[in-house]
C-alpha beads as a LAMMPS data file, in Angstrom:
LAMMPS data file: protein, C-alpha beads

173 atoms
172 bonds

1 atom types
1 bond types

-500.0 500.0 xlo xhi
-500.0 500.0 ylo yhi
-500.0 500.0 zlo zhi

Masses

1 110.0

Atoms # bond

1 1 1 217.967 -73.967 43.267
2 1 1 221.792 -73.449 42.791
3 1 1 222.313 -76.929 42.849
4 1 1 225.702 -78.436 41.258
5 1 1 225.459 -79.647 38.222
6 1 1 226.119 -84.206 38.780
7 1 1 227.285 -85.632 35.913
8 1 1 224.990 -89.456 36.065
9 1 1 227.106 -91.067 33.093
10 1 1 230.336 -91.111 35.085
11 1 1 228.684 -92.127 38.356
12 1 1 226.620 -94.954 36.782
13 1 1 227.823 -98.573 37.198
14 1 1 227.342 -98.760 33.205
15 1 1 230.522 -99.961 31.366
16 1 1 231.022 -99.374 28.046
17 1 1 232.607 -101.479 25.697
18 1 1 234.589 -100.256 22.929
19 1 1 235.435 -103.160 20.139
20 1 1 237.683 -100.118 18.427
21 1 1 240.482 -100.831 21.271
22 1 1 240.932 -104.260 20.415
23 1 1 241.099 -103.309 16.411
24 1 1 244.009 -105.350 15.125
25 1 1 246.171 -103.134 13.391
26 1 1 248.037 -103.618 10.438
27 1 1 247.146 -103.181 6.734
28 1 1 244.178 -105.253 4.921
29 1 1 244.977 -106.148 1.206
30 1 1 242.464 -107.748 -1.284
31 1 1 243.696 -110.810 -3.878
32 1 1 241.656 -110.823 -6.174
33 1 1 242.456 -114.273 -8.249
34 1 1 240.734 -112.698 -11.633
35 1 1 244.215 -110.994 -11.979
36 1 1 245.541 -114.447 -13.036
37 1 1 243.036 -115.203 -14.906
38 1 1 242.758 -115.441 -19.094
39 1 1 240.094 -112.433 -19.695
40 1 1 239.379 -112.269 -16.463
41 1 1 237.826 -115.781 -16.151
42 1 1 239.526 -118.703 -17.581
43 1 1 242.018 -120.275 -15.516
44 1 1 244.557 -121.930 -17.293
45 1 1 246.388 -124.503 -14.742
46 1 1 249.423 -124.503 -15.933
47 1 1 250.032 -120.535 -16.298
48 1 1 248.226 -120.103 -13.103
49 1 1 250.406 -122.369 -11.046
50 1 1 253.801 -120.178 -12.962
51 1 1 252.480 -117.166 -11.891
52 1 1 252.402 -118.737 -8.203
53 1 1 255.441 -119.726 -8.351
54 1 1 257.311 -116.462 -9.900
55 1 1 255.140 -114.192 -7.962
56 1 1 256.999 -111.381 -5.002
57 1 1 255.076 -112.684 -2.266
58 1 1 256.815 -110.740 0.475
59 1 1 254.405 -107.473 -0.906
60 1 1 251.927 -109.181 1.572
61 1 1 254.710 -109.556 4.422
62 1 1 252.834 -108.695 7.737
63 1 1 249.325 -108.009 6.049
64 1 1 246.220 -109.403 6.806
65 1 1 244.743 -110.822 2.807
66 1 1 241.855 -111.609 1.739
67 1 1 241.639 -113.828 -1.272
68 1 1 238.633 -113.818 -3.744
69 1 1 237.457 -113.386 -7.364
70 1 1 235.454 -110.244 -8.164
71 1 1 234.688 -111.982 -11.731
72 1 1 232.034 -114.416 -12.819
73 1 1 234.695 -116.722 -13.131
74 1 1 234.096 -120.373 -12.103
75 1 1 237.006 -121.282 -10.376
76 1 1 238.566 -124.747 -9.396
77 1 1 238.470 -125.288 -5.304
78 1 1 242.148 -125.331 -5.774
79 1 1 242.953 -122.136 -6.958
80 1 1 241.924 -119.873 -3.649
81 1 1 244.160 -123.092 -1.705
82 1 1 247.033 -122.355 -4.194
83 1 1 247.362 -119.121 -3.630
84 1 1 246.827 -119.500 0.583
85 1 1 249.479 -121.912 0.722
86 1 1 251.879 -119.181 -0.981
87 1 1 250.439 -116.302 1.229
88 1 1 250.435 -118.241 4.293
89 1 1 254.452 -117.989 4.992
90 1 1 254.094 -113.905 4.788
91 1 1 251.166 -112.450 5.962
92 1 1 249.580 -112.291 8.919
93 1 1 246.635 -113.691 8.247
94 1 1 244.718 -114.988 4.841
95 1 1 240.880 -115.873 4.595
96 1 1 238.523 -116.332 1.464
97 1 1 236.389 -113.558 0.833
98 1 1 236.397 -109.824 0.981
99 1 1 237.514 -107.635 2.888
100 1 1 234.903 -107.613 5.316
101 1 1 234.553 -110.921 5.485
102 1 1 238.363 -110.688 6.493
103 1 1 237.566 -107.759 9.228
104 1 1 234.664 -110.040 10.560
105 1 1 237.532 -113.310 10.758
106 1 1 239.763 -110.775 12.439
107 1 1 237.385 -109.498 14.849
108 1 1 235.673 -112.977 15.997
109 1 1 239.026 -114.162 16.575
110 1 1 239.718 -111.315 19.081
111 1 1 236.095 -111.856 20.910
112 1 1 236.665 -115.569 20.862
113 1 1 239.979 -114.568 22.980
114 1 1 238.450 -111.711 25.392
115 1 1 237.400 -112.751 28.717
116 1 1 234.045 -112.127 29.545
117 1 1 233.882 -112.993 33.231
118 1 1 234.754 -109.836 34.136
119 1 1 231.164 -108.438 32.757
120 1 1 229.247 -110.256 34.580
121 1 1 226.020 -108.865 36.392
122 1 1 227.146 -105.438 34.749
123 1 1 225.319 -103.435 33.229
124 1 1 226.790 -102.878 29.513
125 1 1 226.905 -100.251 26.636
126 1 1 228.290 -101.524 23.575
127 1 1 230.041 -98.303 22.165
128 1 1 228.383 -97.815 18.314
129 1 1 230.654 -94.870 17.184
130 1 1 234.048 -95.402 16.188
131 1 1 236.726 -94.282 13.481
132 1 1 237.439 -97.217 12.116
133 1 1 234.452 -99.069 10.099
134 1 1 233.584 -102.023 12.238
135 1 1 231.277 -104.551 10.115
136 1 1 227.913 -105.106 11.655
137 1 1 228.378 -108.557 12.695
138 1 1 230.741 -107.695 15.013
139 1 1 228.385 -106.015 17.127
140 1 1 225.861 -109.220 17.060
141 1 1 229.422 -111.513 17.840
142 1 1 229.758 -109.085 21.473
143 1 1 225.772 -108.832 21.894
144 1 1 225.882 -113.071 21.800
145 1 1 228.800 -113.160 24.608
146 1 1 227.566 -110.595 26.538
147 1 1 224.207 -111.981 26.810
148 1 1 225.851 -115.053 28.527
149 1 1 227.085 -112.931 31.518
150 1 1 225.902 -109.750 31.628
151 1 1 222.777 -107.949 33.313
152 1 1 221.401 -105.451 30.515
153 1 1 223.044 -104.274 27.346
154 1 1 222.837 -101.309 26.034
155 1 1 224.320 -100.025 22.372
156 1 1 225.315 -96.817 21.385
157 1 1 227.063 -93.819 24.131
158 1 1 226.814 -93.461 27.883
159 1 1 225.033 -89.854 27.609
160 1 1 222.392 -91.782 24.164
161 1 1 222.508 -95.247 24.960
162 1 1 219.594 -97.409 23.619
163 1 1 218.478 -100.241 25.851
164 1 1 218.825 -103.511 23.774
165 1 1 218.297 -106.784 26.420
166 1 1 217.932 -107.253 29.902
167 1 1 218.247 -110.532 32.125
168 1 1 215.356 -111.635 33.254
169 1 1 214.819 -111.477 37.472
170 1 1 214.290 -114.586 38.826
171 1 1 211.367 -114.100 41.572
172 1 1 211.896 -115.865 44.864
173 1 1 208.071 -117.388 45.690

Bonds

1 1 1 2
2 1 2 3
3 1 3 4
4 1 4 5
5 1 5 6
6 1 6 7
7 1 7 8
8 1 8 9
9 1 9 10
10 1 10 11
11 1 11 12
12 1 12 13
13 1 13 14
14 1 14 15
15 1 15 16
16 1 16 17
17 1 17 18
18 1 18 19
19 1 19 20
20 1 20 21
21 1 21 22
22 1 22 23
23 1 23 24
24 1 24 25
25 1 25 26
26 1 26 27
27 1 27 28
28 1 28 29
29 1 29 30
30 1 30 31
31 1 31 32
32 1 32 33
33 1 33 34
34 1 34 35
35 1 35 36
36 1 36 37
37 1 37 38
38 1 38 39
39 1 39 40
40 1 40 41
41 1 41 42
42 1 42 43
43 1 43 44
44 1 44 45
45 1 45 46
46 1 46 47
47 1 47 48
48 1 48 49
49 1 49 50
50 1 50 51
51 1 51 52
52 1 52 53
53 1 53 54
54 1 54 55
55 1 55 56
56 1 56 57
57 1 57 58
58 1 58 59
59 1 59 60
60 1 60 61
61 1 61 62
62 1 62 63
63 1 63 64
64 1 64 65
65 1 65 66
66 1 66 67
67 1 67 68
68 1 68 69
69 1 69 70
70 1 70 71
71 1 71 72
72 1 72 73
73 1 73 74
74 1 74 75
75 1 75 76
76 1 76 77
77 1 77 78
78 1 78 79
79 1 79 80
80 1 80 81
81 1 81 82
82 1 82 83
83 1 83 84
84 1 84 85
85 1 85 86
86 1 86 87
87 1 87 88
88 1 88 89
89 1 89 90
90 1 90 91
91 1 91 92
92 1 92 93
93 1 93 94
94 1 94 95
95 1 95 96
96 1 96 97
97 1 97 98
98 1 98 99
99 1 99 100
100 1 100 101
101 1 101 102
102 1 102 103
103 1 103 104
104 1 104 105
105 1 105 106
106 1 106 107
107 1 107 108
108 1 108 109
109 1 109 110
110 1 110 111
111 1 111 112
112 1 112 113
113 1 113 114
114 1 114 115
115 1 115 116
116 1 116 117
117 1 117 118
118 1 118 119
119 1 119 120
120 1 120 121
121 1 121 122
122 1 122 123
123 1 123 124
124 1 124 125
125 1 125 126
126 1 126 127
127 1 127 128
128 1 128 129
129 1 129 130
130 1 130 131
131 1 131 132
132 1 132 133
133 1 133 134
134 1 134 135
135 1 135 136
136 1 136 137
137 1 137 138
138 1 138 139
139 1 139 140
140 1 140 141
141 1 141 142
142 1 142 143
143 1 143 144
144 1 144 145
145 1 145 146
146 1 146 147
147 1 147 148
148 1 148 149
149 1 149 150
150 1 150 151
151 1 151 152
152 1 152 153
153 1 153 154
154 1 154 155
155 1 155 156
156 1 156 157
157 1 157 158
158 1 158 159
159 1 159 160
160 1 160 161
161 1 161 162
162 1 162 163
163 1 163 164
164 1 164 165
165 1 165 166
166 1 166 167
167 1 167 168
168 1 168 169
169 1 169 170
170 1 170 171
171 1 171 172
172 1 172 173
């Protein structure tokens, strides 16, 4: 009965995936365009398009910005556009919406650019825990190119994993 102790998780073909090692770093900023605006939610052209023009862009040097309005306002299709074509030349990156509409931009970008191949007929765990805050959809973006190449998927750890699909087995008659 004094049999050693075999630790299944590290002998198991199972790979897990961890989206938190391809995080992009750098810092996330919000623009929010009701700033600029009269009370909040008037845009007046002609002030908006000064403030443009006088604002310190280089504040958003190197960030990654995302550029909404958190009032009622009803803006113009130009004014997000006005304010991209300013941020564009300094940050990193610039999409409308919030912030996690910019983390789910950032994070399709780096799944679009992973190769898959490598996964394929493995069994794999997408790894649920992290430290940084990783929006939902992220997890459905790697579940939809996994599914392509993988045999089973699993979500969650090695030693707790939950069993989420499975290729079918094609049956030789």
């Amino acid at each position: 009965m004094n049999e050693p102790i075999v630790n299944r998780v590290t002998k198991s073909s199972l790979i897990t995936f961890d989206i938190e090692e391809f995080y992009p770093k750098g810092e996330r900023v919000f623009f929010d365009i009701s700033d600029w605006l009269e009370q909040g939610l008037v845009l007046k052209e002609q002030k908006f398009r000064d403030k443009a023009k006088n604002h310190h862009w280089d504040e958003f040097k190197g960030k990654y910005v995302a550029i909404d309005c958190s009032s009622e306002a009803i803006l113009p299709a130009w004014a997000p556009l006005l304010i991209a074509s300013y941020l564009n030349s300094v940050a990193k990156e610039v999409v409308f919406g919030d912030l996690e509409m910019l983390e789910n931009h950032l994070f399709k970008t780096v799944i679009d650019n992973l190769n898959f191949d490598q996964y394929k007929d493995k069994p794999i765990i997408i790894k649920g825990c992290s430290e940084k805050e990783i929006p939902e959809n992220v997890f459905i973006q790697l579940l939809v190119k996994f599914q392509k190449v993988s045999k089973s998927i699993f979500y969650g750890e090695a030693c707790s994993s939950v069993p989420i699909w499975k290729k079918a087995q094609t049956k030789i008659h």
